[in-house]
C-alpha positions in Angstrom: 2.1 5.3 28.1 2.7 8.8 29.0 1.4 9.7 25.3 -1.9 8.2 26.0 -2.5 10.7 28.8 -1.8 13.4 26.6 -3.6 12.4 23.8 -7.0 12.0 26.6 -6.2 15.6 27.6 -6.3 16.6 23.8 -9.2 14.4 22.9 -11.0 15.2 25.9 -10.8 19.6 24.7 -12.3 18.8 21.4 -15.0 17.0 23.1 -15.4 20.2 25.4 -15.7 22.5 22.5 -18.0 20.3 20.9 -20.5 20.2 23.9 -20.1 23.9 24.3 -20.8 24.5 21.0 -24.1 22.1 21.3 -24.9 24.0 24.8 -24.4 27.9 23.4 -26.3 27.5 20.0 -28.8 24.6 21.3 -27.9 22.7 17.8 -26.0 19.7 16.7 -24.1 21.1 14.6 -20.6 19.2 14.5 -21.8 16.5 17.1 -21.3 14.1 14.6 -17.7 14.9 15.1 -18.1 12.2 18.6 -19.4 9.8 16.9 -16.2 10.4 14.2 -13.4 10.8 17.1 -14.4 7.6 18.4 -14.3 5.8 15.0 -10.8 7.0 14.7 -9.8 6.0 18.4 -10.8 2.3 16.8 -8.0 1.5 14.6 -6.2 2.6 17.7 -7.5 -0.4 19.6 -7.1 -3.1 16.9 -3.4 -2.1 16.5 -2.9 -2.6 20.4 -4.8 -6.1 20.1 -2.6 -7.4 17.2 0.7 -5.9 19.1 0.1 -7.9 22.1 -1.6 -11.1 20.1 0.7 -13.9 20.5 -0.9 -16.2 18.5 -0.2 -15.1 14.2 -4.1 -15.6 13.9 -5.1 -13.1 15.8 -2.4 -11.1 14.5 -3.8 -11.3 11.3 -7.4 -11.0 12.4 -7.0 -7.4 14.2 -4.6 -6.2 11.6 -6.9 -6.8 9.1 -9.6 -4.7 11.3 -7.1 -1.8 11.6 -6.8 -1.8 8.3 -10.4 -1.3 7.5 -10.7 0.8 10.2 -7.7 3.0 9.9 -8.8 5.6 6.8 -11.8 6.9 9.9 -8.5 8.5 11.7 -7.5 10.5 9.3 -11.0 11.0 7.2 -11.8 13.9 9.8 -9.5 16.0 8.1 -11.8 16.4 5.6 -14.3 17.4 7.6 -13.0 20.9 7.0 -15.1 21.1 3.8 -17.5 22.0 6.3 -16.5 24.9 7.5 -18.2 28.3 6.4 -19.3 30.8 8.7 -22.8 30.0 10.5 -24.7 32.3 12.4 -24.4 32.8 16.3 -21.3 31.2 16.3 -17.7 32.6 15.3 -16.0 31.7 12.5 -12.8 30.9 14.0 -14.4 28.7 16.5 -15.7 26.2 14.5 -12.3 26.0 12.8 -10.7 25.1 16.1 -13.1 22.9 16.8 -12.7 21.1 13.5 -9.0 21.3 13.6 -8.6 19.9 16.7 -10.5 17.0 16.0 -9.0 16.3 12.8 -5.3 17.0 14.7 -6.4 13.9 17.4 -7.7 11.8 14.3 -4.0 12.2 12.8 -2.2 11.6 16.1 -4.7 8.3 16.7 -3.8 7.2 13.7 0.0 7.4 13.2 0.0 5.8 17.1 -1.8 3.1 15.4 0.6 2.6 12.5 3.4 2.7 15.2 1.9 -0.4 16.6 1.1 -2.5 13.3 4.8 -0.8 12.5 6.4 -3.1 15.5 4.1 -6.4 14.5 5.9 -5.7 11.2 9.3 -6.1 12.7 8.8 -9.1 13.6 7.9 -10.1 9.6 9.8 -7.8 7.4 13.2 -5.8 6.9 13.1 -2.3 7.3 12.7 -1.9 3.3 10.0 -4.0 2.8 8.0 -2.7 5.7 8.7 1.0 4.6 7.5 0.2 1.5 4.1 -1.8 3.2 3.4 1.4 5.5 3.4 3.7 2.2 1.0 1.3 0.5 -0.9 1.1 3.7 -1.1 5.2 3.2 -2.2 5.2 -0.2 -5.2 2.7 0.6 -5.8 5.1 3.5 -6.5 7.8 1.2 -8.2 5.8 -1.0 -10.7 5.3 2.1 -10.6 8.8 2.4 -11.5 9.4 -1.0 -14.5 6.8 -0.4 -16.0 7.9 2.7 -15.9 11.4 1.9 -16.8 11.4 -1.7 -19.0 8.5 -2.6 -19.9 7.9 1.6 -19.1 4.7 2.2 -18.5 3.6 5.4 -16.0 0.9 6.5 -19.1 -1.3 7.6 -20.4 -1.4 4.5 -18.1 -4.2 3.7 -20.8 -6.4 5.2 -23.2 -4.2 5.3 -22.8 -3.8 1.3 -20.3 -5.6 0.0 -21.4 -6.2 -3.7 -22.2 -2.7 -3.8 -18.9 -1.3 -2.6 -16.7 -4.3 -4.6 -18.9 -2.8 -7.5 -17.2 0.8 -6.9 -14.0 -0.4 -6.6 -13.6 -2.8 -9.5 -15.2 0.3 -11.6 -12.0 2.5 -9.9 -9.9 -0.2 -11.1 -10.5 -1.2 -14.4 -11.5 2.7 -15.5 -8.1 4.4 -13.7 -8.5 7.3 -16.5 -11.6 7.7 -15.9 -11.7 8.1 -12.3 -8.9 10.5 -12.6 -9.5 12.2 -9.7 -10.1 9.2 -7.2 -6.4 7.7 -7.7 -5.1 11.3 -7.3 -6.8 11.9 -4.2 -5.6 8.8 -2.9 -2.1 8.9 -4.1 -2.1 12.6 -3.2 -3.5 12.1 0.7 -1.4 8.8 0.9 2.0 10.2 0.0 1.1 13.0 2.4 0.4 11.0 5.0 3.5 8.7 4.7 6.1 12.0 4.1 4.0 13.1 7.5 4.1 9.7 9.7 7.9 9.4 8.4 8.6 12.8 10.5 6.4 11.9 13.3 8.8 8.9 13.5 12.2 10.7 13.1 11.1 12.6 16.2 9.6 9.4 17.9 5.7 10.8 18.5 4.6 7.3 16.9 7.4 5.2 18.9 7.8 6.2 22.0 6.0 4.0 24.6 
């Protein structure tokens, strides 16, 4: 558990340089980031539920949650695309502020795919569930690519779910034309999986 204490201390400074920023230029510029860190500590929670679920239906009912809720970890990452220099504030604050956010995004999300990564043992050999985790990452990034670019939200299944089925059948049956989409996906996916592969070599996912 010791990692969950660090990761409040890192969550806990991007929150500080949030408010300070908030409190200094009396805007709210970046506050959305909050509401973003805690949609990324979600998947965190689903993945601890379906660990500890001893019953395979909830198992399958939380890891289905995670997995709609698991691109919102690593989609702060592209909240970089916002930064450009803003007056009363320094430049290199608002990166810090962005990339520290986006760093505890990444590090809530790889903790949670070390948790679905252990209800996998108990399914799969090491192969298959390798080879799940990198398709896992390439629908990640394919979130990414959804929330970022055409801004859907993981909600919007049942908020909008003909709508958003309607986008992703046209991604589908139009792969050439939607070039860019699949290499996003496939790009931030394989990116993420090389990365989480690391992270678990040195046992920052694993360790409990």
């Amino acid at each position: 558990m010791q990692k969950y204490k660090w990761l409040i201390q890192l969550t806990s400074f991007s929150i500080l340089l949030i408010v300070c920023r908030v409190a200094y230029t009396s805007g709210l510029m970046f506050s959305f980031l909050l509401w973003n860190i805690f949609l990324a500590a979600v998947p965190l929670y689903f993945s601890i539920k379906a660990l500890n679920a001893e019953k395979k239906t909830g198992i399958v009912v939380y890891s289905v949650l995670w997995l709609l809720f698991f691109p919102n970890s690593m989609y702060i990452i592209t909240d970089l695309f916002h930064l450009h220099k803003r007056p009363g504030i320094p430049l290199w604050y608002d990166l810090l502020l962005i990339f520290s956010a986006a760093t505890n995004g990444m590090i809530l999300g790889f903790l949670s795919v070390g948790n679905m990564e252990k209800v996998l043992v108990r399914f799969n050999s090491t192969k298959v569930r390798n080879l799940v985790i990198f398709c896992i990452m390439v629908l990640c990034g394919y979130g990414i690519y959804l929330g970022r670019f055409e801004r859907w939200n993981s909600w919007d299944i049942v908020a909008q779910p003909h709508n958003l089925a309607y986008s992703m059948y046209s991604h589908i049956v139009h792969p050439f034309r939607n070039r860019d989409t699949w290499l996003i996906s496939f790009g931030f996916g394989l990116w993420m999986y090389l990365l989480y592969g690391y992270t678990r070599k040195l046992k920052i996912a694993h360790d409990n």
